[in-house]
Residue frames relative to the residue before (quaternion, step in Angstrom):
aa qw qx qy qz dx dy dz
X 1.0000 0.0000 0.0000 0.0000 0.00 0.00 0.00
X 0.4712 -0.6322 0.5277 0.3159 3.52 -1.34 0.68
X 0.7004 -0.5436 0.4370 0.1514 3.02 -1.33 0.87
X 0.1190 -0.6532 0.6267 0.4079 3.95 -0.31 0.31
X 0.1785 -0.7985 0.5721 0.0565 2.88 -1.66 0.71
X 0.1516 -0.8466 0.5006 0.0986 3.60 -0.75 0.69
X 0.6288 -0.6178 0.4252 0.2051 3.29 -1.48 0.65
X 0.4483 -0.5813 0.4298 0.5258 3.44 -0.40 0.88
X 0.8094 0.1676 -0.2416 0.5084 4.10 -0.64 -0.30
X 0.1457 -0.7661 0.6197 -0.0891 3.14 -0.48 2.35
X 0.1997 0.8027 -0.5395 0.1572 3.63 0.23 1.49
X 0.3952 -0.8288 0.3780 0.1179 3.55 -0.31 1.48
X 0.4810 0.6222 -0.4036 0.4675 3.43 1.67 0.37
X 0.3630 0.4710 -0.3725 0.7125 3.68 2.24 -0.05
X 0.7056 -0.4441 0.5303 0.1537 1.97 -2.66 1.06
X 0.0485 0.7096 -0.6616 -0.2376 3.86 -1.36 0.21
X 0.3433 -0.7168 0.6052 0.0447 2.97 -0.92 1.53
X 0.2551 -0.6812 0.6789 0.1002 3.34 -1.75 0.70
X 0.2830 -0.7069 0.6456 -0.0572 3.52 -0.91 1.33
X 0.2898 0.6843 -0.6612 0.1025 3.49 -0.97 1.42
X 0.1818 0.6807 -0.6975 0.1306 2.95 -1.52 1.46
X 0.6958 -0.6288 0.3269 0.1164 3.01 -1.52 0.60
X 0.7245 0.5063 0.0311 0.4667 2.29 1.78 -1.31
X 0.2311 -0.8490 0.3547 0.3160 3.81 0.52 1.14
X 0.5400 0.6715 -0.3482 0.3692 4.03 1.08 0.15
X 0.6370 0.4709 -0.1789 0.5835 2.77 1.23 -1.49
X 0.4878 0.6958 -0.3587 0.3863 3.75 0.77 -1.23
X 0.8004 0.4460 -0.0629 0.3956 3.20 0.40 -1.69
X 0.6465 0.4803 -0.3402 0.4855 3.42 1.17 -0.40
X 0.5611 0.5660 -0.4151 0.4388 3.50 0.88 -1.10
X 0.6937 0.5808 -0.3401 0.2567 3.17 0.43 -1.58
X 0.6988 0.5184 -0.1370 0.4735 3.24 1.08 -1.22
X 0.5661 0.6153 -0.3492 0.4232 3.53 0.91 -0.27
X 0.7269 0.5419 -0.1359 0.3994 2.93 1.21 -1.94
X 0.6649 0.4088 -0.3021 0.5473 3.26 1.24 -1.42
X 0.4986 0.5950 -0.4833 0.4047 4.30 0.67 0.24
X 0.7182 0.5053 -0.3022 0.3708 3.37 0.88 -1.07
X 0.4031 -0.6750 0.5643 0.2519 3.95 -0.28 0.93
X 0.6073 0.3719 -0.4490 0.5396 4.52 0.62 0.49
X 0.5786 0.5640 -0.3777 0.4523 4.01 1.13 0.13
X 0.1007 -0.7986 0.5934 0.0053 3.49 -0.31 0.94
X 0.7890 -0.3706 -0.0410 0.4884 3.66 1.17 -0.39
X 0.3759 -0.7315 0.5573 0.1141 3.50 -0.96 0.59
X 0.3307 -0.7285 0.5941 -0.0834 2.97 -1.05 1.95
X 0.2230 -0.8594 0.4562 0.0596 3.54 -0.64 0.62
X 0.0402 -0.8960 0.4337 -0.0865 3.52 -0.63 0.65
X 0.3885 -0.6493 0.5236 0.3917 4.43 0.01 0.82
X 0.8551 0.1170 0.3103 0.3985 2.85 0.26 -2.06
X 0.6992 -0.3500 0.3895 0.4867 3.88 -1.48 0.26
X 0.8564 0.3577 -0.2567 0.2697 3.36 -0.35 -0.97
X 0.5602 0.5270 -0.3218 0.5521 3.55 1.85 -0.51
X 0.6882 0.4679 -0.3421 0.4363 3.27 0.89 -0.45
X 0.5327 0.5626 -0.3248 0.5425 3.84 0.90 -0.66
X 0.5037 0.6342 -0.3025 0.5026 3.73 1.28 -0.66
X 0.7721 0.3945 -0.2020 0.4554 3.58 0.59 -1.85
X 0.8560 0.1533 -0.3186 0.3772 3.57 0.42 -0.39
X 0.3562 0.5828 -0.6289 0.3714 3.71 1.08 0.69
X 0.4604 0.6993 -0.5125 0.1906 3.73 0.98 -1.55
X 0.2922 -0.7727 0.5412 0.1572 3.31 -1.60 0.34
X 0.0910 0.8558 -0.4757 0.1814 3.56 1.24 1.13
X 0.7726 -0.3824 0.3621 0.3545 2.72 -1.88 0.31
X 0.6027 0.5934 -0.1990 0.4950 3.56 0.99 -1.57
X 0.9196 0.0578 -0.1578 0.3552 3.26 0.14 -1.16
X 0.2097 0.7067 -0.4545 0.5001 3.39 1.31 1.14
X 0.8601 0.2114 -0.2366 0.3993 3.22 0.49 -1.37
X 0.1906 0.7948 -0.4202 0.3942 3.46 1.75 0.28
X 0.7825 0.5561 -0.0707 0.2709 2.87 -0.06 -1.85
X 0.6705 0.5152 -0.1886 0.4995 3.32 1.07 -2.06
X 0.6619 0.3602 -0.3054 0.5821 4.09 1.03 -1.20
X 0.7743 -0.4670 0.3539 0.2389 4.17 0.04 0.38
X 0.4889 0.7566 -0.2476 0.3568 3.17 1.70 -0.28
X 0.3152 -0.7756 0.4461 0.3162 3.48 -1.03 -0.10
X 0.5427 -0.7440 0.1165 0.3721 3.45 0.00 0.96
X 0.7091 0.1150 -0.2381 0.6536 2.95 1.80 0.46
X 0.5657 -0.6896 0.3937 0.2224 3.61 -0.92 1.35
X 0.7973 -0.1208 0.0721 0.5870 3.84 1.08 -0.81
X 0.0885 -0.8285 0.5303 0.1567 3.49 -0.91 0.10
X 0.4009 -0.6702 0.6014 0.1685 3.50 -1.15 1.25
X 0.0152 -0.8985 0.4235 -0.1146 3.49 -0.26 0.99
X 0.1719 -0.7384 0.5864 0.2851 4.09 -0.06 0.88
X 0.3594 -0.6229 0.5879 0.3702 3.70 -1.25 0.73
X 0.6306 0.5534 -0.2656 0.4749 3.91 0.79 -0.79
X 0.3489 0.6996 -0.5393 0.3131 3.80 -0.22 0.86
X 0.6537 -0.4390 0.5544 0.2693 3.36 -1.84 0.90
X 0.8968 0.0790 -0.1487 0.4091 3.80 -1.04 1.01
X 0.6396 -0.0395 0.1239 0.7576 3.89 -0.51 -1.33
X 0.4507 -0.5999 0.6540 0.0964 3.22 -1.69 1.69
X 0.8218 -0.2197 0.3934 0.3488 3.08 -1.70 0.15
X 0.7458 0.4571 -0.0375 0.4831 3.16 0.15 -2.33
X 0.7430 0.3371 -0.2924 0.4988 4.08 0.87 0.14
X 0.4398 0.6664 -0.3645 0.4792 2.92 1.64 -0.47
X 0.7293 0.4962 -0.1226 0.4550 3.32 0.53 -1.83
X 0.6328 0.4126 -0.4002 0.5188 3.81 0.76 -0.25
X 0.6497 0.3834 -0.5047 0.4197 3.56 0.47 -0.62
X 0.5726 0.5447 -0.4611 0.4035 4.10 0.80 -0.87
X 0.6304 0.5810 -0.4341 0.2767 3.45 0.08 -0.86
X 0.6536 0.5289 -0.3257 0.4324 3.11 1.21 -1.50
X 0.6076 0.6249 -0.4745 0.1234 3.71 0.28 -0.20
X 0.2606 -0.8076 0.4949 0.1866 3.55 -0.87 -0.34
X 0.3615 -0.2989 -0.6623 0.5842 2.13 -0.43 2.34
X 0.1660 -0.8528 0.4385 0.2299 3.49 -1.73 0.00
X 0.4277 -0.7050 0.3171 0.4685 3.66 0.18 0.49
X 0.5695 -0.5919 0.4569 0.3413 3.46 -1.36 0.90
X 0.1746 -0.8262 0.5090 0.1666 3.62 -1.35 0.59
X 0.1814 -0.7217 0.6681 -0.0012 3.92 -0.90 1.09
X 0.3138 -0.8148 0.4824 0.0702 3.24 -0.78 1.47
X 0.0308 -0.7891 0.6081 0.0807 4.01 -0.21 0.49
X 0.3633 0.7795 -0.4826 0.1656 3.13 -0.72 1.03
X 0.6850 -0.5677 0.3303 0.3154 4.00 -1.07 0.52
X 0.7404 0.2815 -0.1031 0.6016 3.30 1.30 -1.08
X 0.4748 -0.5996 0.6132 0.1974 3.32 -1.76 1.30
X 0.5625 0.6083 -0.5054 0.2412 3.60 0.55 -0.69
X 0.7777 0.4963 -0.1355 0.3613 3.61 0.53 -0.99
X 0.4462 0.6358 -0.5274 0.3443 3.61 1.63 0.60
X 0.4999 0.5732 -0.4905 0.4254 4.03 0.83 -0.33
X 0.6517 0.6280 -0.3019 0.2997 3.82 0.72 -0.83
X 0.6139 0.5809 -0.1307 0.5182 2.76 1.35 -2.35
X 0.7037 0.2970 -0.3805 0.5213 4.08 0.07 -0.67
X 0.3875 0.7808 -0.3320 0.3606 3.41 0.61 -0.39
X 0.7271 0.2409 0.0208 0.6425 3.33 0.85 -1.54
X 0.5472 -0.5309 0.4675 0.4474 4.25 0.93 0.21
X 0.2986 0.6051 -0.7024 0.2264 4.00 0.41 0.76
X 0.3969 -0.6919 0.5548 0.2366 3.43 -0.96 1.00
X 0.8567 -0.0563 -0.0044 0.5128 3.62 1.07 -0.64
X 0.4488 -0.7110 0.5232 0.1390 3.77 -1.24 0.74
X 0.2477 0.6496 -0.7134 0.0878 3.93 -0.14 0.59
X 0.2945 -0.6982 0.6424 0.1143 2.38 -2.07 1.23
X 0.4201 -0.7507 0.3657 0.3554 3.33 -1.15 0.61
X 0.3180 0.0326 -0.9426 0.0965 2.54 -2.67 0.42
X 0.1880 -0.6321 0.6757 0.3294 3.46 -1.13 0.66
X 0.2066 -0.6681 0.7035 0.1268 3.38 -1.96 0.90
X 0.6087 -0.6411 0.3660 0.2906 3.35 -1.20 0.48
X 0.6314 0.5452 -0.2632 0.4846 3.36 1.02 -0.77
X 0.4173 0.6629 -0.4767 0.3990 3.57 1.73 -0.52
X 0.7544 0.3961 -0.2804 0.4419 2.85 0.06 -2.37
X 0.5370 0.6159 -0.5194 0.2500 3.39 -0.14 -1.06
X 0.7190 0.5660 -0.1226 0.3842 3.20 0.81 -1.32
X 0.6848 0.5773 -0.0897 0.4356 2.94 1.09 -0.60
X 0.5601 0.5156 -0.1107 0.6389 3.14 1.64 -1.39
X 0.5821 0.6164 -0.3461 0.4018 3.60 0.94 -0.44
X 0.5465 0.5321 -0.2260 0.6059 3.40 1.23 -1.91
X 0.8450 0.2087 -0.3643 0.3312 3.73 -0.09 -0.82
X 0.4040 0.7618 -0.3291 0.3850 3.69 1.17 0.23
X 0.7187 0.4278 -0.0672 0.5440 3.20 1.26 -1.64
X 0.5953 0.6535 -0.3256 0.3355 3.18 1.54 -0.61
X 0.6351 0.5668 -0.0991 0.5153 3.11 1.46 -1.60
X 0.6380 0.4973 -0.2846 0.5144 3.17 0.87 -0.76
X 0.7547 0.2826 -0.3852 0.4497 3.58 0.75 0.12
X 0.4314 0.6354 -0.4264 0.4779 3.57 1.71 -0.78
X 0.8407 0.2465 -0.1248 0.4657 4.05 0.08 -0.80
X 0.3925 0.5850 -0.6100 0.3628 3.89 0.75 0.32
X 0.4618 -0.5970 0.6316 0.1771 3.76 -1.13 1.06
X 0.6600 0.5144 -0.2884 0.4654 3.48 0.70 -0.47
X 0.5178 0.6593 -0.3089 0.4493 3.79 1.20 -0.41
X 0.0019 -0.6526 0.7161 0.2477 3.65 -1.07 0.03
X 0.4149 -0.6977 0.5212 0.2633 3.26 -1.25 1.65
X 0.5946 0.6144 -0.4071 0.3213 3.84 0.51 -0.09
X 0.7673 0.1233 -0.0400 0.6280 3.38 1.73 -0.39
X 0.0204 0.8197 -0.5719 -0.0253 3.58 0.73 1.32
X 0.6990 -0.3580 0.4587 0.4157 3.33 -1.87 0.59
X 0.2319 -0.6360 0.6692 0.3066 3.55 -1.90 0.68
X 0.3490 -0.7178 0.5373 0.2726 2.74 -1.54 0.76
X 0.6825 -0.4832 0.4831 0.2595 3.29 -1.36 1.61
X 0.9320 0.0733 -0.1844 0.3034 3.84 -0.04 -0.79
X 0.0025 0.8287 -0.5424 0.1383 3.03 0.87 1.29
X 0.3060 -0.7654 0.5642 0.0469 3.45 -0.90 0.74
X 0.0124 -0.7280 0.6770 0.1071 3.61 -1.68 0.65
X 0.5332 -0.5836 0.5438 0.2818 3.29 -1.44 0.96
X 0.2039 0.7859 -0.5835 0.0166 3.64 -0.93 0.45
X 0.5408 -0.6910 0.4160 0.2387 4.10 -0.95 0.99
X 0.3465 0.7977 -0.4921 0.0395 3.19 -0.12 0.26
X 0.7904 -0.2304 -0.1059 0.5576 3.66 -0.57 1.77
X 0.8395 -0.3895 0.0605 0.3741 3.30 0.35 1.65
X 0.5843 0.6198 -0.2415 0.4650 3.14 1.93 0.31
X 0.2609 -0.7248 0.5737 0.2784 3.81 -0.76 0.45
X 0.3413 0.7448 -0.5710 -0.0523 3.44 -0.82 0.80
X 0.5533 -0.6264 0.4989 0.2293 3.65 -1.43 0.64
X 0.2841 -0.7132 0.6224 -0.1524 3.10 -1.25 1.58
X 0.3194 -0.7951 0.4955 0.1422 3.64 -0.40 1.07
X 0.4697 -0.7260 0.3371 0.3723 3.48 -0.42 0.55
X 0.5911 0.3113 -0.3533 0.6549 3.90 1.07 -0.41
X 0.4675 0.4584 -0.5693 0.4972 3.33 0.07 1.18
X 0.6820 0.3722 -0.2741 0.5668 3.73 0.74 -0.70
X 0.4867 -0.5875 0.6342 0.1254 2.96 -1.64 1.96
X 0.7546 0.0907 0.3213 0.5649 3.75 -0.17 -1.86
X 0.0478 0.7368 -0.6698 0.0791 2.93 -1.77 0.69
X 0.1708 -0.7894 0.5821 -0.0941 3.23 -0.66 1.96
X 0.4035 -0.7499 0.4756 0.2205 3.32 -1.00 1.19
X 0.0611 -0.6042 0.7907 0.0773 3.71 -2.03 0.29
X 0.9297 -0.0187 0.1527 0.3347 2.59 -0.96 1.04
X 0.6670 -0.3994 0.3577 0.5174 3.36 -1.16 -0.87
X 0.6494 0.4629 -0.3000 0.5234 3.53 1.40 0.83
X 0.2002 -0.6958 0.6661 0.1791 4.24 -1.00 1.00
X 0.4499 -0.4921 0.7453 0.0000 2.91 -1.92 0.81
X 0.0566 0.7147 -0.6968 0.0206 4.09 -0.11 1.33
X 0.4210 -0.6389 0.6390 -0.0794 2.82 -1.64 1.08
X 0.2529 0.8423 -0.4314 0.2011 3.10 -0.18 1.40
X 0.7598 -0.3725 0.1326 0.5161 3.94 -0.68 0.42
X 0.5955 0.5665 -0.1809 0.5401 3.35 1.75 -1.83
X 0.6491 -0.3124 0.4764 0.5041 4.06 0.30 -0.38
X 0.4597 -0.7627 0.3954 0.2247 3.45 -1.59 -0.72
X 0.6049 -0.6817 0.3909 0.1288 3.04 -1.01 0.62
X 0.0791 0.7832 -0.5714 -0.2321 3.79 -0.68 0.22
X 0.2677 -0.8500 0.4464 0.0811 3.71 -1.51 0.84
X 0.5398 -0.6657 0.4008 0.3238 3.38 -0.18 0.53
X 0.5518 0.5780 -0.2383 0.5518 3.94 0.65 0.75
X 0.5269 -0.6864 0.4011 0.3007 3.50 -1.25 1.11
X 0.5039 -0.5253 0.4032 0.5546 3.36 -0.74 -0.34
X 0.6402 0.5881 -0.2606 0.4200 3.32 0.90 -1.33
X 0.7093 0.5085 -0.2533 0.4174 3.88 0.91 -0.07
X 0.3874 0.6574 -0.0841 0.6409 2.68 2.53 -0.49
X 0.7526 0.3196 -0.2051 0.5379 3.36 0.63 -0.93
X 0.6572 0.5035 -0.3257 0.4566 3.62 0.50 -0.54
X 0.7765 0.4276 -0.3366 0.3176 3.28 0.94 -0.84
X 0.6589 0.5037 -0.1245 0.5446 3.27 1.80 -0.69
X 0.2089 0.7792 -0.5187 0.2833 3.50 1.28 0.44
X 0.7955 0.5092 -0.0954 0.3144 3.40 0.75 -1.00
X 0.5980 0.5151 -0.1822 0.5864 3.00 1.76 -1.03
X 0.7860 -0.3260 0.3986 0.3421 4.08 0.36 0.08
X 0.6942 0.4789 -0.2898 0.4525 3.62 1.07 -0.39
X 0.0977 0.7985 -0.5938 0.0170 3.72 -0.82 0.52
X 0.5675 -0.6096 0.5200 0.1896 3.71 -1.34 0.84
X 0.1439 -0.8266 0.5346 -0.1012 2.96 -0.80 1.52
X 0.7043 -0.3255 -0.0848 0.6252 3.14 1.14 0.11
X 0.7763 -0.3853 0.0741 0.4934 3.65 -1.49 0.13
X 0.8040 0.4193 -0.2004 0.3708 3.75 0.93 -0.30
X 0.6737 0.3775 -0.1692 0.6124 3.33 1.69 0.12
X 0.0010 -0.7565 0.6531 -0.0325 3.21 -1.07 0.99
X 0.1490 -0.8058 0.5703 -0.0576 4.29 -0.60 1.40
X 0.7117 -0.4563 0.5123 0.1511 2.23 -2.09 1.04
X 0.1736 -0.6601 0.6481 0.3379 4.29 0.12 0.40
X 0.7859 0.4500 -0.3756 0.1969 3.91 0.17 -0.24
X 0.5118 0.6014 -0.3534 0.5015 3.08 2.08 -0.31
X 0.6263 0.5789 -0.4370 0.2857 3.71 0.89 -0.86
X 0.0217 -0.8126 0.5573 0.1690 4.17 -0.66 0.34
X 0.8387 0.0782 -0.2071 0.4976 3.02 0.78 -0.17
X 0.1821 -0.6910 0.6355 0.2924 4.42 -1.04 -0.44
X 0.2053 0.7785 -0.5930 -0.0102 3.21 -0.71 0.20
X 0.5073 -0.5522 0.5172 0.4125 3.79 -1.55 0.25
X 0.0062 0.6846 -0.7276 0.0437 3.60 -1.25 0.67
X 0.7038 -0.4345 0.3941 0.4007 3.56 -1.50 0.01
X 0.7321 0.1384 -0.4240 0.5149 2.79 -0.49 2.37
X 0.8155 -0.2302 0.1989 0.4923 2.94 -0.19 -0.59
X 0.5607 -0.5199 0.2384 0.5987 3.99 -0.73 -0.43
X 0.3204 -0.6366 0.6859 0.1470 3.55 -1.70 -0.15
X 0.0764 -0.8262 0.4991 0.2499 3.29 -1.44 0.51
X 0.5887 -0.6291 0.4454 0.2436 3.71 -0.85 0.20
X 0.3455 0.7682 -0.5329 0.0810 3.46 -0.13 0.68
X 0.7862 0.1282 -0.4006 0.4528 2.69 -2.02 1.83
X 0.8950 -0.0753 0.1543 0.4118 3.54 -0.92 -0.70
X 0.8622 -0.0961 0.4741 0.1505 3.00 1.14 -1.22
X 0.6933 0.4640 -0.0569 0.5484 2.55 0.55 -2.17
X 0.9061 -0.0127 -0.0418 0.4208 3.92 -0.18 -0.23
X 0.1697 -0.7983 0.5772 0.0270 3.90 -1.17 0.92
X 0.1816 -0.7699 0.6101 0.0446 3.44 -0.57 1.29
X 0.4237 -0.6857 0.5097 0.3009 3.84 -1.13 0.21
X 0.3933 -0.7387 0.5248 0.1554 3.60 -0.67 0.32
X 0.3918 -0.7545 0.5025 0.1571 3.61 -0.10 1.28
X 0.1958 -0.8248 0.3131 0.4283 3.23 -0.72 0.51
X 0.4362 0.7914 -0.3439 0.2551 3.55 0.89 0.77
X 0.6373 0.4972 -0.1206 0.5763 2.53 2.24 -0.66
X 0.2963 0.9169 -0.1946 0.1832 3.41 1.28 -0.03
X 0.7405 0.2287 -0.0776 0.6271 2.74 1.10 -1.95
X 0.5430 0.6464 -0.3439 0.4111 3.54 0.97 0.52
X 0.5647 0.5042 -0.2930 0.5840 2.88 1.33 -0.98
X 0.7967 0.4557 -0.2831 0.2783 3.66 0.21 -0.93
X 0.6345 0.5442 -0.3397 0.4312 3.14 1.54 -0.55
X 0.2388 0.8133 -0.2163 0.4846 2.99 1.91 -0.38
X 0.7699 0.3515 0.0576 0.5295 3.36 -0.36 -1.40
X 0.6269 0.3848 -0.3921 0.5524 3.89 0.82 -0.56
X 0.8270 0.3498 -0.2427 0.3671 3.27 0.36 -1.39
X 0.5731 0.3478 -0.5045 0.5441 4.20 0.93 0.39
X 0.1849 0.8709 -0.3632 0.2745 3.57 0.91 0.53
X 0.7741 0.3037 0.2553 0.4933 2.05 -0.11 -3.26
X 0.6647 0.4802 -0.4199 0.3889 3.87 0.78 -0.13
């Protein structure tokens, strides 16, 4: 077994991060990365799921006194999705369940499996070769995260959205991630959306209606059963043949307005108005 290892400035106001792979190469790089990054206070280590479910049940000194101040007994976890026995992706259901729970960042070889990983609340997806500037990145997202999870100044019943949420989408056998204020519109298929975005579009793996709920908050609202919009892209509404329509951006594209969604939409549109 790897060693836990710790950064030369063990300062418990840093994240401690848990590192599981299987793989003792890969293992060893993360480890190093993490312990490079100056927001890593220490790094826990783990082969596998079941050694790792071990580290943060344990009843130490460390994570005792975790616990007693509200914490989770581990701040984030670096996790392969591809492992011998309990996968990643079972791993990550049993974490969720926790209370508080530590934030999860997927590290893995294969793109196919980034629609899953958000799926379950991964805050981020690095593939491997791991690069430093990845994690780094990554360790940010969970930085900013915390930093809003524990601001006294927050109301935990309505936390800040974060601005760079991300969606997993397929494009020519590839997984790639799309920020949400990057998406313009979003038109539904099926049990798949089509985002719209400056770059062209995108299909995701995900109702529309799961879409809408999740972005309720962020500026986006449902205009009829097959569109869901940016409230900041829309410039103009107007009545056209049928029913109304809105206008979004320049121009460049007209959506119809259900009429169920109407008087929503408009109150909508008053109320990013008046603020």
């Amino acid at each position: 077994m790897i060693p836990v290892t710790v950064s030369t400035e063990d300062d418990t106001r840093k994240l401690v991060a848990l590192a599981v792979d299987d793989e003792r190469p890969g293992m060893e790089i993360l480890v190093r990365c993490l312990n490079n990054n100056p927001h890593i206070a220490k790094v826990r280590t783990a082969v596998d799921a079941s050694e790792a479910l071990r580290v943060i049940s344990t009843d130490d000194e460390d994570v005792r006194r975790r616990r007693e101040a509200g914490l989770p007994p581990i701040d984030v976890v670096f996790a392969d999705l591809q492992m011998p026995g309990l996968s990643g992706m079972e791993m990550a259901r049993v974490f969720t369940a926790l209370d508080p729970a530590p934030l999860l960042v997927f590290v893995t070889g294969y793109s196919d499996e980034a629609v899953h990983a958000f799926e379950l609340g991964a805050v981020d997806y690095v593939l491997k070769p791991y690069q430093q500037d990845r994690l780094d990145q990554a360790v940010e997202r969970v930085v900013g995260l915390y930093a809003t999870r524990y601001n006294s100044d927050a109301t935990p019943q309505q936390p800040e959205q974060d601005d760079t949420e991300v969606i997993a989408v397929e494009l020519g056998g590839v997984t790639k991630l799309v920020r949400r204020t990057d998406v313009r519109w979003v038109e539904a298929h099926g049990d798949y959306v089509r985002l719209y975005t400056n770059d062209g579009s995108h299909l995701a793996r995900t109702p529309l209606s799961q879409l809408e709920e999740q972005w309720a908050g962020s500026g986006f609202v449902r205009i009829h059963r097959s569109y869901l919009v940016a409230l900041r892209q829309i410039t103009e509404l107007r009545m056209g043949q049928g029913g109304y329509q809105v206008v979004i951006g320049d121009g460049e594209q007209i959506l119809p307005v259900s009429r169920r969604h109407t008087r929503q939409l408009k109150d909508r549109i008053t109320g990013a108005g008046g603020r």
